[in-house]
Every structure is written in C-alpha cells, then in structure tokens.
TIFIPA-383340 format. One record per residue (C-alpha): x, y, z. Coordinates in pm, whole numbers, plus 50000, padded with zeros to 5 digits. Each point is the difference from the previous one (the first is absolute). Example, Ala and Ser with C-alpha at 12.3 -4.5 7.8 and 13.67 -1.06 7.14 Angstrom:
! TIFIPA-383340
512304955050780;501375034449934;
! end
This chain:
! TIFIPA-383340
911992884880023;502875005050266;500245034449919;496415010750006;499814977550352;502975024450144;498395030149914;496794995350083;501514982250348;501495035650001;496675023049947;498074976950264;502924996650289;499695043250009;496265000049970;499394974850317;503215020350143;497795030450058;497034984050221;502244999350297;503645003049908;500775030249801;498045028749879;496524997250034;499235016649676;496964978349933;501484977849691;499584975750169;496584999249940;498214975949774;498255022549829;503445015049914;502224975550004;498414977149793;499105021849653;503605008050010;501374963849969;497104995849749;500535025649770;503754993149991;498624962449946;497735012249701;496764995950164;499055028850243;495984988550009;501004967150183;502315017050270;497405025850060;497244977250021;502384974650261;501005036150162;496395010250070;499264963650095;502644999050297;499345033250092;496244994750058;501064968950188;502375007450201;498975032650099;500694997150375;503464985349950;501765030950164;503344996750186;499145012550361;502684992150275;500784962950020;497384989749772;501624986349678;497244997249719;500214980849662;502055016149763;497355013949751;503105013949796;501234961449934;496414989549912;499345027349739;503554996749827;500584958350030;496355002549833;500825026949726;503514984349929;498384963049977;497095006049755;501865024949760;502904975149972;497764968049954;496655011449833;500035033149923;496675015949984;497824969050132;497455008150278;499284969650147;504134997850053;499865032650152;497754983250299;501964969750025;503505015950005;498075023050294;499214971250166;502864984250034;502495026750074;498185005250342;501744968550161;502985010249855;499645038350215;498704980250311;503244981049984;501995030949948;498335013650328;501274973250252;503705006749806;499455038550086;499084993250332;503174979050061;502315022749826;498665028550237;500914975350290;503154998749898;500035042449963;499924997550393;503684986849972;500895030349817;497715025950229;502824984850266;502985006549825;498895030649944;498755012150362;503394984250113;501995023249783;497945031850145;501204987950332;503414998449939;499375033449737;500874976849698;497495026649823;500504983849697;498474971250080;497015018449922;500245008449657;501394963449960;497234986850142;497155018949773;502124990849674;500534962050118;496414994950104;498895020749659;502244975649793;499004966150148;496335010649931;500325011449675;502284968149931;497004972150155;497635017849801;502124999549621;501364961350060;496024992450109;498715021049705;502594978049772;498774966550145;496245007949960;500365013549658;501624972149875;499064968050163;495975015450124;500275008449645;500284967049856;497814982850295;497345023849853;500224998849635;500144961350005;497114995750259;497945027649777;500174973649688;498944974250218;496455016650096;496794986349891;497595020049805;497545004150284;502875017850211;501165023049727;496325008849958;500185007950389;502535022049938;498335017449729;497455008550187;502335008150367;501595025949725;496455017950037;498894994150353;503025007150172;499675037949991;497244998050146;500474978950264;503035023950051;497855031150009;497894980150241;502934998250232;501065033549980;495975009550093;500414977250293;503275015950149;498815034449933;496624995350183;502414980550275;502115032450056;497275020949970;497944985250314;503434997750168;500175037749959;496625011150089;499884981750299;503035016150141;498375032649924;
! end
C-alpha cells in the first residue's frame, strides 16, 4: 500500500508538473495522464473513461497569465488511483471517486496559489543577486522554485492518496441504492453532458472570432 502510494505520488507530482512548471509536453492531460496510472493499476477502461470525463469538462481550464485553473491532472489521477485500489472495475465507483476528488484539486488550487506567493520571495533574491552580479542566483533560483513545486505537489499527492482514499472508499459503502443507481446512470450521461460543453465553448470562440473579422 505505501509503496504503490509513493509511486503513483511520483507519476502524478510530474504529470501536474508540466501544466505550468516544467515541460509542457501535454502529459499532463487527462486523457493521457489518466490511462497511464490505469493500466499500470490493471484497469485502463476506467482511467480512460475518468480521462475523457475531465477532459470534456474541464476543457477551458487553460493556464493563461495569472489565472490558476483546477488541476485537471490531480482530478484524473486521485480518481484513477482511488477506484483501482478500492473497487477495481466498478462503474458507479468510477463516478463517485470523480466526484469527490474535485474538492480535493480545488483545495490544491488555493495551496498553489500561496506557494506562488511565496515564489515572489525567491523572484527577489534572485533580482537582488543580478544587481550585485551574483549570476548564480539565477540558476539557484529556477532549481529552488522547481524543487519546492515538485515537493507540494508529491507530499499533497501522498496525503490525498492515502487519507481521500480512505474518506472515499468508506463513504462509497455507506451509499444507498438509489445513489449508486445515480451513478450508474452519471457513468452514461456524463459524456455527453461533456460533449455538450465542449459544443458550447467551441461555438463561444467561434462567434468571438468572427466578430473580430
């Protein structure tokens, strides 16, 4: 159990790593991200269907300047993680382990947005060493800041694995039949409500560009 929790604390601190902090090679994706820590979890349908899910969803949660979106990364792979460990293969505990990962990402967000508060210290240091040609200040800087990232993300990966997944396996035994029915049927309807969303941003873009035209 603690070993499985490290490594997969491991796979999902370098996916979310590469929305903002390092890379950008797109695996952070959920669509990505997501059938990877399934298939190493034996059950690649349930991380693709949770990676198409949050993709649809979320589809306008793009890093742009200051804006900080929900980390779709944490949703897909708390998700994956949770319902492969717990009850591998069930559907309706696919939809609940989607639901309740999302607080957990929300809370992750105002934690990312006070760790990059505290970045300003370091965007100091380092414009204080460039004044006084401390050029190495530089390098320490990017290393320092790329460290303490990767580090909040691992040690919050490890606490949501671990106690989220206990919150959720013990809440999911607790459910009534008429909410696991729900959940049945949210395993259906959800892509579509996604693809509706993804209709409604395209057609939102697409009078955005025709008017400028």
């Amino acid at each position: 159990m603690t070993e499985s929790i490290f490594f997969y604390a491991l796979i999902g601190s370098f996916c979310s790593m590469d929305i903002t902090a390092f890379g950008q090679f797109m695996i952070c994706r959920p669509i990505f991200c997501a059938p990877i820590v399934g298939y190493f979890m034996g059950d690649v349908n349930s991380g693709l269907w949770i990676g198409m899910i949050v993709e649809l969803l979320w589809v306008n949660a793009i890093p742009m300047g200051v804006i900080v979106p929900v980390d779709v990364s944490l949703i897909s792979i708390l998700s994956t993680f949770w319902v492969c460990k717990y009850f591998l293969g069930v559907q309706e505990a696919a939809v609940f382990s989607l639901v309740l990962a999302i607080p957990f990402a929300y809370f992750y967000r105002d934690m990312d947005i006070s760790g990059r508060n505290f970045n300003t210290k370091i965007m100091h240091f380092v414009e204080d060493g460039i004044k006084n040609q401390k050029y190495w200040r530089m390098y320490a800087g990017i290393y320092v800041g790329l460290f303490l990232f990767a580090l909040r993300l691992f040690l919050f990966y490890l606490f949501a694995m671990y106690v989220g997944g206990l919150i959720y396996s013990g809440l999911y035994l607790q459910l009534s039949q008429f909410i696991i029915l729900g959940l049945r049927n949210a395993w259906y309807l959800l892509p579509i409500i996604g693809f509706a969303l993804v209709i409604k941003e395209f057609n939102i873009f697409r009078r955005l560009f025709l008017k400028e035209r």
